[in-house]
N, C-alpha and C positions, 0 to 999 in steps of 0.2 A: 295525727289529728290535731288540727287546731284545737287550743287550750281557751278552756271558757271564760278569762276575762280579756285574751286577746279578739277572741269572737264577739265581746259583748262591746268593743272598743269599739270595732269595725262594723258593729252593726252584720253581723254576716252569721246568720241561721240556715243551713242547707236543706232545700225541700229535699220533703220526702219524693223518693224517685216515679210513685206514680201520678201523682199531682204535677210534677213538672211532666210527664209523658202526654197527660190528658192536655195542658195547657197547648203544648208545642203540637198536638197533634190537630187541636183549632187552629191554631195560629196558621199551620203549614197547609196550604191549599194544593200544593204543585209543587216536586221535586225542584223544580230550580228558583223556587222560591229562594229569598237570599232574608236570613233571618240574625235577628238583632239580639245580643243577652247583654244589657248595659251593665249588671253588674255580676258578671259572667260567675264570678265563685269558682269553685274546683272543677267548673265547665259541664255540668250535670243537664244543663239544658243545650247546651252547643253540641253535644256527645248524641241526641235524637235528630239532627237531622246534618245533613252531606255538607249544605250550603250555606253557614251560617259562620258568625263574627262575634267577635266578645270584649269587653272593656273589664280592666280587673287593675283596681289600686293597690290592690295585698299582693306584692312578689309572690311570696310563697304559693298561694291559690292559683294565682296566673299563671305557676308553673304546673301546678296541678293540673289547671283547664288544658294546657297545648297536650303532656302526657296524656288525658285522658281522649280528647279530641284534635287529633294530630293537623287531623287535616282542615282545621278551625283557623282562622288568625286572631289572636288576641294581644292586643291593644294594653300594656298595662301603664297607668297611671289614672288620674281625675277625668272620668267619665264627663264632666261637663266643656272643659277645656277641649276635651277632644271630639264635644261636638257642636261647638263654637265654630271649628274650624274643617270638618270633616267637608268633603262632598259625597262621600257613600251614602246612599239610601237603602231603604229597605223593603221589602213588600210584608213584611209582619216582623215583629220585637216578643220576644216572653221572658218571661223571668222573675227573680226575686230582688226587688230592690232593698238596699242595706235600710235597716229603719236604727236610726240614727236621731235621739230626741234630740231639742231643738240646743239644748245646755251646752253636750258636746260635736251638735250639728255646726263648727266654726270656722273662725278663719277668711282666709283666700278663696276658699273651694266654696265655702257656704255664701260667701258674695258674689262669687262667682256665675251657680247658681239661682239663687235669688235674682239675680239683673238680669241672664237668659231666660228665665223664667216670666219675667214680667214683660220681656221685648215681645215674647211670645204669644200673651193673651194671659197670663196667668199671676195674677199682683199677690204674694204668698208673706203673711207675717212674719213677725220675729220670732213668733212661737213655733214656727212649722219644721216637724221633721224633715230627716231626710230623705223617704221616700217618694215622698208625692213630688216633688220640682225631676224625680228620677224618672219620672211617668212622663210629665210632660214632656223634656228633653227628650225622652225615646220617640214620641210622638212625633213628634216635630221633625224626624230621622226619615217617617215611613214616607213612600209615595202614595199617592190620589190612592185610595180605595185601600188603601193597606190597614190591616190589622192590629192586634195587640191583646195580650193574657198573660196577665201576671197576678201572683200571690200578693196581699195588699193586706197593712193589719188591720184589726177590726176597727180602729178609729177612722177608719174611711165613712164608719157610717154617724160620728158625734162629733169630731173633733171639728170646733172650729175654723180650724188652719187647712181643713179637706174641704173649705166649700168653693174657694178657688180651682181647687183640681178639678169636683163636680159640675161646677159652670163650662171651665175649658174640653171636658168630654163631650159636653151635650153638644157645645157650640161646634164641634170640630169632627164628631163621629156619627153616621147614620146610625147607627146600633148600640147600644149602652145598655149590658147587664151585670149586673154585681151578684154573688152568690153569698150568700149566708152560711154559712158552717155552722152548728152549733159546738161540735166537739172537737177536740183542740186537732189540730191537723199537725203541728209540732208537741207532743205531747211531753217535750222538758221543758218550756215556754210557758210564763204564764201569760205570754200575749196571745191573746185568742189571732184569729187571720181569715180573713176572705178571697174569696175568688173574684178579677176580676175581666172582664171582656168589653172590647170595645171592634169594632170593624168600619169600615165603608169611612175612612179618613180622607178629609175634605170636603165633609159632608154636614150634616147638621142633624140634631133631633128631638123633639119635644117633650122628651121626658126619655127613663131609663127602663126596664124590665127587672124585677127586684125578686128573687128567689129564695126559698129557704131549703135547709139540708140538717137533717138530726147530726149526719154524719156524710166524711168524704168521702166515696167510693170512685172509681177510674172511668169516664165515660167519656167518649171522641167529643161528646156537645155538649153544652152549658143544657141547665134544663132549657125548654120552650116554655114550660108553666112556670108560671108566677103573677105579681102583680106587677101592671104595668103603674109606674110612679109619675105624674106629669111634672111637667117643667111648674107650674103653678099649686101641685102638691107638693114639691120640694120648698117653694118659696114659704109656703107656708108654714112647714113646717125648719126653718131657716138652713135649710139643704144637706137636715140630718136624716140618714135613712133607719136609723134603728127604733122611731115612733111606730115602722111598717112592719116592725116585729109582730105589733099588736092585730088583731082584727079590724073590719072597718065600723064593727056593732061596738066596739071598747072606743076605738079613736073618736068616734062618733060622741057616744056620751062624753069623754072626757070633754072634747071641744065644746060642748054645750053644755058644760058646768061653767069651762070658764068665763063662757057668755052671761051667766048669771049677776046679776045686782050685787049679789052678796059675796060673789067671787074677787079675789084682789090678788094682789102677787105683793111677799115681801117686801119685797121693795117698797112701797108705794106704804108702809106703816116703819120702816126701818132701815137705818142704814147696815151693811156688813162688812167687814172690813177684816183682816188677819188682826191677831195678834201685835205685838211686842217681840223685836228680835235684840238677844243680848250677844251676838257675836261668843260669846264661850258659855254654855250653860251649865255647866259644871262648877263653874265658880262663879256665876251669877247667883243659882238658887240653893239653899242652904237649908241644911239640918237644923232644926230645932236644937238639939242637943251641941251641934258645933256651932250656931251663932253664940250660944252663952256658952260656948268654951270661949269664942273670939273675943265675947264681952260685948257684942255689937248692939246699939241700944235697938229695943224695938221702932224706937219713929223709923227706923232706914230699914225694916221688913215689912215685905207687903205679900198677904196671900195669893198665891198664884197656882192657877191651874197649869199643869205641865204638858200634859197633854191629854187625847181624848179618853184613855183609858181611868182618867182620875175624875172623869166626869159622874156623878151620883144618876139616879137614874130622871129626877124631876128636878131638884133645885138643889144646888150647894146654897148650903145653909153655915151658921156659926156651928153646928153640934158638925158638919160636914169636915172641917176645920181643926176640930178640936179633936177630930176622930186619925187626921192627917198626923195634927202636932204626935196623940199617943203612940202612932205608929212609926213615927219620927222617921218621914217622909221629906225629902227636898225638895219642901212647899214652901220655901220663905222668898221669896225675891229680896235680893240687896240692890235696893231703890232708893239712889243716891243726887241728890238736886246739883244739877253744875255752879249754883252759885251757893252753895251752904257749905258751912263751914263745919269741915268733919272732926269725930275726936280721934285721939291718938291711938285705938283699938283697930278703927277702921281704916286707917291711914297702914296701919301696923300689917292687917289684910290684903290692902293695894299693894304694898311691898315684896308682900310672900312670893315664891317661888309659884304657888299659882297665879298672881296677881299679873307677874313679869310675861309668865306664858298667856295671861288671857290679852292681857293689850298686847301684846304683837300678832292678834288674829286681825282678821283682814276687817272686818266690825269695826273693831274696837280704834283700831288702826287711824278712822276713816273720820271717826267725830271726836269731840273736844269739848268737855273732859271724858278721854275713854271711858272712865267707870261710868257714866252717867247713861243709861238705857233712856233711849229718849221712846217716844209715841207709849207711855204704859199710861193708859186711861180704865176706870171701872166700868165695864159694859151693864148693858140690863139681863140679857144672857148670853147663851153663848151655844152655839152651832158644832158637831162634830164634825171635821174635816175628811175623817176616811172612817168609814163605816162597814158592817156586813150586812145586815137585813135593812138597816133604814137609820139614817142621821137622825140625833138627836136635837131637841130644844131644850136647853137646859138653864132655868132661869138664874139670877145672881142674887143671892137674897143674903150675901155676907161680903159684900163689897172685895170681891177677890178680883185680879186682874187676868190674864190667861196669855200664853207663848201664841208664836202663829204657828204651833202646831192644833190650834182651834180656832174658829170665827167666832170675834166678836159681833155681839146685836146690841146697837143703842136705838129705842124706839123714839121714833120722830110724829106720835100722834101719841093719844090717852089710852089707845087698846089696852083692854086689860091682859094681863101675858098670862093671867090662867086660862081666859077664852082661847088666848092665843093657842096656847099649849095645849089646851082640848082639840082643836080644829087640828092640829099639828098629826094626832094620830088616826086621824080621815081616811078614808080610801082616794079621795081627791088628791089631796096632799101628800101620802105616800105612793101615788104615781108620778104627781108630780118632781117630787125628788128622782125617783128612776127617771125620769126621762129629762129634765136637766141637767142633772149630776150626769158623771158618766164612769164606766166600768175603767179600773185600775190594774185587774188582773188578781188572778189570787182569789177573787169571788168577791172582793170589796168594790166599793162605790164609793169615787171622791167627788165631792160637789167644791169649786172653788166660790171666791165671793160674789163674781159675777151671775153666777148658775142660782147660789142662794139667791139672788135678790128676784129671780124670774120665779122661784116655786110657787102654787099658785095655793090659797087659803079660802075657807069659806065662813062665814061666822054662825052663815044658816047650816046647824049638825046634824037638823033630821036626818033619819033610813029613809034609802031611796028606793029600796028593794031593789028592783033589776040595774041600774046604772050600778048601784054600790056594787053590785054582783060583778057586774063588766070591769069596771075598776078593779075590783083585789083578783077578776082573774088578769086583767091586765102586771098589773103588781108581781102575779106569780112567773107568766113569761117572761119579763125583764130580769127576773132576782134568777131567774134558769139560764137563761141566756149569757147571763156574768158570773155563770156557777156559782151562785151564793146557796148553802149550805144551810144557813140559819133560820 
């Protein structure tokens, strides 16, 4: 059995064997249909049908697939290279493609990718995994009217980097359904995963059919019920499908709050931006108790939040600080100016045997003078990064600075940030984080700086009775949806 961090390398999670049965048994129309697994794995989808092919980069797996489905031919090396140059087609493709984030998505293979992908119809960022350019490329394999069903994680339905693959479906297939899982279909995964279906390739379609499911059970056909999504409700909704979790009675009121006068999006009163990175933070932030062992004077300490768990519940305050120093917490940043001249305690510090290991990090490495942490500014507050029921607003009311394991908020208008901070625990506004932000796994919700600055705010806080109602039940699908617990 593959070993789980060689599996998590490869991106390579094996369906469960009735989810690949149900997929392959739409996909397959006709015994001599000739079927496509791009990223074949131990050959679990080649193994249901007589006439099919398989591409498999993992040795070991590729050997698995032939032993398991003898009579299969499997291709092993970089599934894109070899369909660059293939002339085999296919009349349907299914499978689980490797989801590979975009960090260790690299290389050869991932430019490789990325160019075929874009010859294609499909222009995918630097951010995008390695599933979706898998999709396309398979795509691109089938003949006129050919199919396709594959397992897809659930960022098919938020992730930015999926609204290239969502255009290239619509443009290129008469038929476009996505299923919704709610319950995890890999159940040692915290990446949740969808169903996906496409048919009638060479074709076109003006929106997709968007289903949901508590749970997966084995059936020859996607459902037929659900809601049909237009090409102009994707648009507007910027070609994320997980707003269609909600009702059309909750969507409804949400979009006509933020049609509201008094309605604004962060942005539009503030900028956000990460944090401060020190390349080694273990020797960047310091004990109270050890910077006055070092002797290190207070002007070169500057309070610092470390991360989101050290955030108070409203405002770090100086008693917030003081409560840190008693608990003698490594709250100090050693916040040193590239042109000040240091005393001999902290010079004494840069020398240490931690000193030697933090500047030879790749940070520290890079800028001159390594000690010197550059971008550490005092924000007005500060945003939680990864959360479980709902991100915080947490204002700065003791001039402390924060890691980018938190966003900073400098406000760019007079708002006052207790209005702000009232508005913040809104039913408007805690939807809008869920549908911004987007699920992490694990039941949390990370919102990056981009997503904060779209959440949307009202200054008008009356009850709205039925909308407010639509909202927190809105709120409650979302936080179900991304198993949040809290």
């Amino acid at each position: 059995m593959m070993q789980a961090q060689r599996r998590k390398h490869l991106g390579a999670y094996f369906t469960p064997d009735a989810a690949a049965a149900a997929l392959v048994r739409w996909a397959v129309r006709d015994p001599k249909d000739k079927l496509l697994d791009p990223s074949a794995g131990d050959g679990r989808f080649l193994v249901l049908h007589k006439h099919s092919m398989g591409v498999e980069a993992d040795p070991v797996s590729a050997a698995q697939a032939r032993a398991r489905a003898h009579w299969a031919k499997v291709h092993e090396g970089d599934f894109f290279a070899w369909a660059e140059s293939t002339s085999e087609r296919f009349e349907c493709a299914a499978g689980n493609p490797p989801f590979i984030r975009y960090q260790r998505f690299s290389g050869e293979i991932r430019v490789r990718a990325l160019r075929l992908c874009e010859r294609l119809g499909a222009a995918f960022s630097a951010l995008t995994s390695s599933w979706a350019p898998f999709l396309v490329a398979a795509a691109s394999l089938l003949r006129p009217g050919g199919r396709m069903a594959f397992v897809v994680p659930a960022e098919i339905g938020h992730a930015p980097y999926a609204t290239p693959l969502v255009r290239f479906l619509l443009a290129r297939f008469a038929d476009v359904r996505v299923l919704a899982v709610r319950e995890k279909i890999f159940p040692e995964l915290s990446e949740d995963v969808w169903l996906l279906y496409a048919s009638g390739f060479g074709e076109s379609s003006d929106g997709l059919l968007f289903s949901t499911a508590e749970s997966f059970s084995y059936a020859d056909m996607p459902p037929s019920i659900g809601r049909f999504v237009s090409s102009a409700d994707l648009r507007r909704w910027n070609y994320r499908l997980r707003p269609f979790l909600l009702s059309d009675a909750t969507q409804q009121a949400y979009c006509e709050q933020l049609r509201r006068s008094s309605t604004f999006r962060l942005g539009d009163v503030a900028r956000v931006g990460i944090g401060y990175v020190t390349g080694a933070n273990e020797f960047f932030h310091l004990r109270p108790s050890r910077a006055a062992e070092l002797n290190i004077p207070s002007e070169f300490l500057q309070p610092s939040v470390r991360n989101g768990r050290a955030l108070p519940k409203r405002a770090v305050t100086p008693d917030t600080i003081s409560q840190w120093i008693d608990r003698d917490e490594p709250c100090l940043l050693l916040r040193l100016p590239p042109d000040s001249k240091l005393p001999a305690s902290v010079h004494r510090y840069l020398d240490s045997d931690p000193g030697r290991e933090a500047r030879d990090t790749y940070k520290c490495r890079m800028r001159n003078p390594w000690y010197s942490v550059p971008d550490v500014t005092v924000p007005h507050a500060f945003i939680s990064y990864m959360s479980g029921s709902a991100p915080s607003f947490i204002a700065n009311l003791a001039d402390c600075v924060g890691t980018n394991s938190v966003h900073t908020v400098r406000m760019t208008t007079s708002i006052n940030l207790d209005r702000l901070q009232e508005t913040w625990s809104r039913p408007l506004t805690a939807l809008s984080c869920e549908l911004e932000g987007h699920p992490l796994g694990g039941g949390m919700l990370k919102i990056e700086p981009r997503e904060a600055q779209r959440i949307a705010l009202s200054l008008d806080i009356s009850r709205e009775g039925r909308t407010d109602d639509l909202l927190l039940k809105g709120i409650e699908i979302l936080r179900d949806w991304r198993h949040c617990s809290a």
